[in-house]
C-alpha positions in Angstrom: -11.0 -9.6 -1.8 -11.9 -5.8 -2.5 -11.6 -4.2 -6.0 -8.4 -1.7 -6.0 -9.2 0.7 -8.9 -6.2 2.8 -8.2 -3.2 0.1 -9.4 0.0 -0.9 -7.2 1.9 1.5 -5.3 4.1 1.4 -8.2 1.8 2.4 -11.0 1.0 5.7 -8.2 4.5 6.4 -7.4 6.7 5.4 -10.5 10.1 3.6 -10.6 12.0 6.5 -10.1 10.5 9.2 -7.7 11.7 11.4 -4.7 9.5 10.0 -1.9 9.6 12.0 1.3 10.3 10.7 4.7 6.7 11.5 5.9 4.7 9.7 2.9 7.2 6.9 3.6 6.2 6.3 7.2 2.4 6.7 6.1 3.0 3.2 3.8 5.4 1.6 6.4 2.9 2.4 8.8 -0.2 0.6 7.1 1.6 -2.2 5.2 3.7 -3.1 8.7 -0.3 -3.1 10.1 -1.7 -5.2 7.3 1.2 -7.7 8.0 1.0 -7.2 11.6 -2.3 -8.4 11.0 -1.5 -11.1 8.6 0.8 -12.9 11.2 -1.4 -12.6 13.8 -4.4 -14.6 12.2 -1.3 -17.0 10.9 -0.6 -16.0 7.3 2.4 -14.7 5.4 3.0 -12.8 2.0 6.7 -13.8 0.7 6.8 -11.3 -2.0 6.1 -7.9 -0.2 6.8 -5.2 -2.5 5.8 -1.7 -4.1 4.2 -3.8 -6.8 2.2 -6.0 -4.5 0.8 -2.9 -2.3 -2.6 -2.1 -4.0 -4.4 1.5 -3.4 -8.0 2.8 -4.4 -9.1 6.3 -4.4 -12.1 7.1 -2.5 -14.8 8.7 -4.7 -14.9 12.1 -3.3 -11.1 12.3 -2.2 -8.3 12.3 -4.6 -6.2 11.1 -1.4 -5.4 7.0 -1.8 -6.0 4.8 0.5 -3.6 1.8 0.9 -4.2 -1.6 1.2 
């Protein structure tokens, strides 16, 4: 498993925050892959949630990236 430096989606976002449609999709888009992916190699997570959605920042980029 890879080191997440940058905490849960939560920790990033809050527990009350004004997330816009487009930065929505961007998650959906990448945690419906990761599952996507999950399912196909016969796995499941039963507990998918902000808290559970890790993200690291890339060294030079202050922009996460999910995983």
């Amino acid at each position: 498993m890879e080191l997440m430096m940058g905490g849960s989606l939560t920790d990033i976002l809050g527990r009350s925050v004004d997330f816009k449609e487009a930065h929505i999709a961007y998650v959906c888009k990448f945690v419906l892959g990761a599952l996507a992916y999950m399912h196909r190699n016969y796995r499941m997570h039963r507990d998918i949630k902000s808290d559970n959605v890790l993200v690291r920042r890339a060294a030079p980029s202050p922009d996460p990236h999910i995983r």
